[in-house]
C-alpha positions as CSV (number, residue, x, y, z in Angstrom):
1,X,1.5,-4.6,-21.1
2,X,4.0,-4.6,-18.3
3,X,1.4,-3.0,-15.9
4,X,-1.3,-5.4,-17.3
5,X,0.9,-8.6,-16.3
6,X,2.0,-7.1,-13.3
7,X,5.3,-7.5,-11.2
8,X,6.9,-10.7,-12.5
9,X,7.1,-9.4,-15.9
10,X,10.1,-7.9,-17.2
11,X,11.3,-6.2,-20.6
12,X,12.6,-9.7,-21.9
13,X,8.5,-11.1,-21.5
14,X,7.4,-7.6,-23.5
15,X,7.1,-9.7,-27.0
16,X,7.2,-7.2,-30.5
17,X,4.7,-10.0,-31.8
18,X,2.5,-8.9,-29.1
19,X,2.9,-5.3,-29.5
20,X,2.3,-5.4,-33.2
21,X,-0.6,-7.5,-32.7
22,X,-2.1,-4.9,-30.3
23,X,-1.7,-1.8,-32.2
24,X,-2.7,-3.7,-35.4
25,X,0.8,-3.8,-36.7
26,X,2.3,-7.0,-38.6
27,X,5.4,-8.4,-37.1
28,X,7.3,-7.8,-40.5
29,X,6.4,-4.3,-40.6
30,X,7.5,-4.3,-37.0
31,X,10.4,-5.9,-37.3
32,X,11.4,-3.4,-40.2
33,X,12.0,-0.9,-37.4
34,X,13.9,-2.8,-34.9
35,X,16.1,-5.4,-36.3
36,X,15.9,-7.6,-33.3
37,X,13.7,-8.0,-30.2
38,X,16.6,-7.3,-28.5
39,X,16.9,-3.8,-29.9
40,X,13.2,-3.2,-29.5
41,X,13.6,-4.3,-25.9
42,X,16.5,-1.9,-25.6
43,X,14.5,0.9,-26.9
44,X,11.6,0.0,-24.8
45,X,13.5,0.3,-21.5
46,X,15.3,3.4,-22.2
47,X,11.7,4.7,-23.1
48,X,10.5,3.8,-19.8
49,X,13.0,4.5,-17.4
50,X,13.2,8.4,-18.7
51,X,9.2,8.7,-17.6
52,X,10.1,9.2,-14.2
53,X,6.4,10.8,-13.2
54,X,5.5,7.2,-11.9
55,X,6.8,7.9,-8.6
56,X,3.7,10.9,-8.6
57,X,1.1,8.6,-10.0
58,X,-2.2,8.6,-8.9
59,X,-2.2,11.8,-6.4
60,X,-2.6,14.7,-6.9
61,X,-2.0,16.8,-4.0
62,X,-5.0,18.6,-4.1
63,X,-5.8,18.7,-0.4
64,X,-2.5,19.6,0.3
65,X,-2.2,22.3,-1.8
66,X,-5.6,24.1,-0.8
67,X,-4.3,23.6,2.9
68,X,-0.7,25.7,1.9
69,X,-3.2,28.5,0.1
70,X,-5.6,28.8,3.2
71,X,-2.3,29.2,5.8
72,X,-2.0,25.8,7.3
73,X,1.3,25.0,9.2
74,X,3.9,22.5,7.2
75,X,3.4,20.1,10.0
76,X,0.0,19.5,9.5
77,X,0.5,20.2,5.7
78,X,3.0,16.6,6.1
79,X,0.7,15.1,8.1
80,X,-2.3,15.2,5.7
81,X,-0.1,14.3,2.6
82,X,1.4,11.9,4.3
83,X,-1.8,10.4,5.1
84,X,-3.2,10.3,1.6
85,X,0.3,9.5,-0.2
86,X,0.7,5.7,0.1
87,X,-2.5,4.7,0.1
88,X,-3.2,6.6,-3.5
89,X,0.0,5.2,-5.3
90,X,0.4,2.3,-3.6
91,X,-3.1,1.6,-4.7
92,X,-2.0,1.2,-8.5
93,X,0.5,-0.9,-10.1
94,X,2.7,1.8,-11.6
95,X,5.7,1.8,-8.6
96,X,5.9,-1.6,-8.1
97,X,6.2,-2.6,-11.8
98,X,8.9,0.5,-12.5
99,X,11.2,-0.4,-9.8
100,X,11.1,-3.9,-10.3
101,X,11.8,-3.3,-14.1
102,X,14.5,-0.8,-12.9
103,X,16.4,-3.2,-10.5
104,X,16.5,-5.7,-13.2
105,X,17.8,-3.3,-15.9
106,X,20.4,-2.0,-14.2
107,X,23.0,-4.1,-15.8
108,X,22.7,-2.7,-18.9
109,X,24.8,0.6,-19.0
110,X,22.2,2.1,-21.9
111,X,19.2,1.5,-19.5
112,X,21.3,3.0,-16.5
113,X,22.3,5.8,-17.9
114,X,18.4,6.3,-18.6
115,X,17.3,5.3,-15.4
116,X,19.5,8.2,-13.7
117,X,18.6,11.3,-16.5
118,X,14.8,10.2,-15.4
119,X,15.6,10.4,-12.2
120,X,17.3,13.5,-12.6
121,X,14.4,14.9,-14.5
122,X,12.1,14.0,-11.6
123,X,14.5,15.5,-9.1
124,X,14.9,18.9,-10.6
125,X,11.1,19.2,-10.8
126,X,10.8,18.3,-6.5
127,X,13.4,20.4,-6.2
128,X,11.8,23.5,-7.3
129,X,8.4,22.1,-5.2
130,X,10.8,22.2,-2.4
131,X,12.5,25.5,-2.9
132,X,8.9,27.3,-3.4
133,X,7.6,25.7,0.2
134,X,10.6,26.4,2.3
135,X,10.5,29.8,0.9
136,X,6.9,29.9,1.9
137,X,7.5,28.5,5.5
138,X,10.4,30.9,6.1
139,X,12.6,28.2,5.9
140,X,16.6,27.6,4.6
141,X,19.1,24.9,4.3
142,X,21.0,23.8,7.2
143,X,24.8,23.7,6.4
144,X,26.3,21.5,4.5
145,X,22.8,20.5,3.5
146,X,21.3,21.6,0.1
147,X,17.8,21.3,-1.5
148,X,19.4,18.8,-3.9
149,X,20.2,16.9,-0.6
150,X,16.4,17.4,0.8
151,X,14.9,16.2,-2.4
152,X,16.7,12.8,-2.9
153,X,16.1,12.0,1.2
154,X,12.7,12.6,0.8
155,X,12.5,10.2,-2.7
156,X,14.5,7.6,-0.8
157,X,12.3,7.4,2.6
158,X,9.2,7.5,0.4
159,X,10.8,4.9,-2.0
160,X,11.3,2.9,0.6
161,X,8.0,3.6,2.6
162,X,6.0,3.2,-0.4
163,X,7.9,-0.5,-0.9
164,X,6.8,-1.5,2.6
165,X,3.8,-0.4,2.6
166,X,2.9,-2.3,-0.7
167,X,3.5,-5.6,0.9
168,X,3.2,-4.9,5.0
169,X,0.8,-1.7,5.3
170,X,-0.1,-2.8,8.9
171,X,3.7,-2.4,9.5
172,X,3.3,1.6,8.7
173,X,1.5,2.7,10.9
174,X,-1.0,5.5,10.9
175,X,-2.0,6.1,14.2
176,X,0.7,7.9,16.0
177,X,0.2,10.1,19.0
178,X,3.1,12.8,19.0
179,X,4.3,12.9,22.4
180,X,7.2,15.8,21.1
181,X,4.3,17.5,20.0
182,X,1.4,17.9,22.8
183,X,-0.4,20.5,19.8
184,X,0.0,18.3,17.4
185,X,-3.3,16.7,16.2
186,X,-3.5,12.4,16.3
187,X,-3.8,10.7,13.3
188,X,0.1,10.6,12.7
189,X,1.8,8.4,9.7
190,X,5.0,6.2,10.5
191,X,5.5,7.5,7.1
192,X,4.5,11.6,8.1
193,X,7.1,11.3,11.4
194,X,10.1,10.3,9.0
195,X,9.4,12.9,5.8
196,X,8.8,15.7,9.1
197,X,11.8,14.6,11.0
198,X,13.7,14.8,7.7
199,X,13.1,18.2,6.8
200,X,13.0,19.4,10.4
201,X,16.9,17.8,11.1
202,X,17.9,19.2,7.7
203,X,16.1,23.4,7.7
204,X,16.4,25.8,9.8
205,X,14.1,29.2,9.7
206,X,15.8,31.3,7.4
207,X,18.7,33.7,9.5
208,X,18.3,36.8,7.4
209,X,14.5,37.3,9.4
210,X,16.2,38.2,12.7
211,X,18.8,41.1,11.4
């Protein structure tokens, strides 16, 4: 229902009449579960803001991943994603209506709380993703930086990409000539520069491969 009525909608407009209604539920029986709508409400958000896949919704990676398998470099690996990556999630309703809900929950120290073990959740699982492609690249940490670090700069540039691009996708760019690069290929992302500039200022190849 909250993707159905789009963006405007929050928790509070969710109404258990509705829902019972729905799933062909009566509103006493309904009501025998959760005392109050508020409760129900309550319930609701926490439920939501622990499913912290949204932010993966509607791509799959594929290309990408056939690209790592057949020896492509991580630059063109980023570029591709990047590429494919706003368009594809931007393209449903699932962001946009989560991290509105979120910013208007956040007053509620239940729904926080819930909001940061999703988040958490969601972080541990792009942290291992992360881990397995430096590894693959030959690739470490640069001091003080950790993979912890990596993971939530990447979430927060493509949080924040993904929210510009929803409302101002001529802003973001896609056609990029990399000057820095004269190898590079064309066909560079605002968005690709910024997640390859990330990982470049915070890895370095891994020193053990020169002793």
């Amino acid at each position: 229902m909250l993707l159905k009525q789009g963006i405007p909608v929050t928790i509070g407009n969710i109404r258990l009449v509705d829902v019972a209604k729905n799933i062909g539920r009566t509103t006493g029986a309904s009501y025998n579960i959760w005392p109050a709508q508020e409760d129900f409400h309550r319930e609701l958000a926490i439920e939501l803001a622990e499913q912290a896949d949204w932010l993966e919704t509607g791509y799959s990676g594929a290309d990408t991943d056939a690209m790592i398998l057949a020896g492509a470099g991580l630059p063109d690996v980023i570029r591709v994603f990047a590429n494919q990556y706003l368009e594809a999630v931007a393209s449903g309703r699932e962001f946009l209506t989560f991290i509105h809900f979120w910013s208007v929950a956040l007053d509620d120290p239940p729904v926080r709380a819930a909001i940061r073990k999703g988040y958490d959740g969601f972080q541990e699982k792009l942290k291992c993703s992360y881990e397995t492609l430096l590894a693959h690249y030959g690739l470490e940490m640069t001091p003080p930086f950790t993979v912890d670090d990596l993971t939530v700069s990447m979430a927060a540039v493509t949080e924040g990409f993904l929210l510009r691009y929803s409302v101002d996708p001529d802003r973001v760019r896609t056609d990029l000539r990399r000057e820095d690069r004269p190898d590079a290929p064309d066909g560079w992302s605002l968005y690709g520069c910024a997640l390859e500039r990330t990982i470049t200022a915070m890895t370095r190849p891994i020193t053990s491969l020169a002793h």
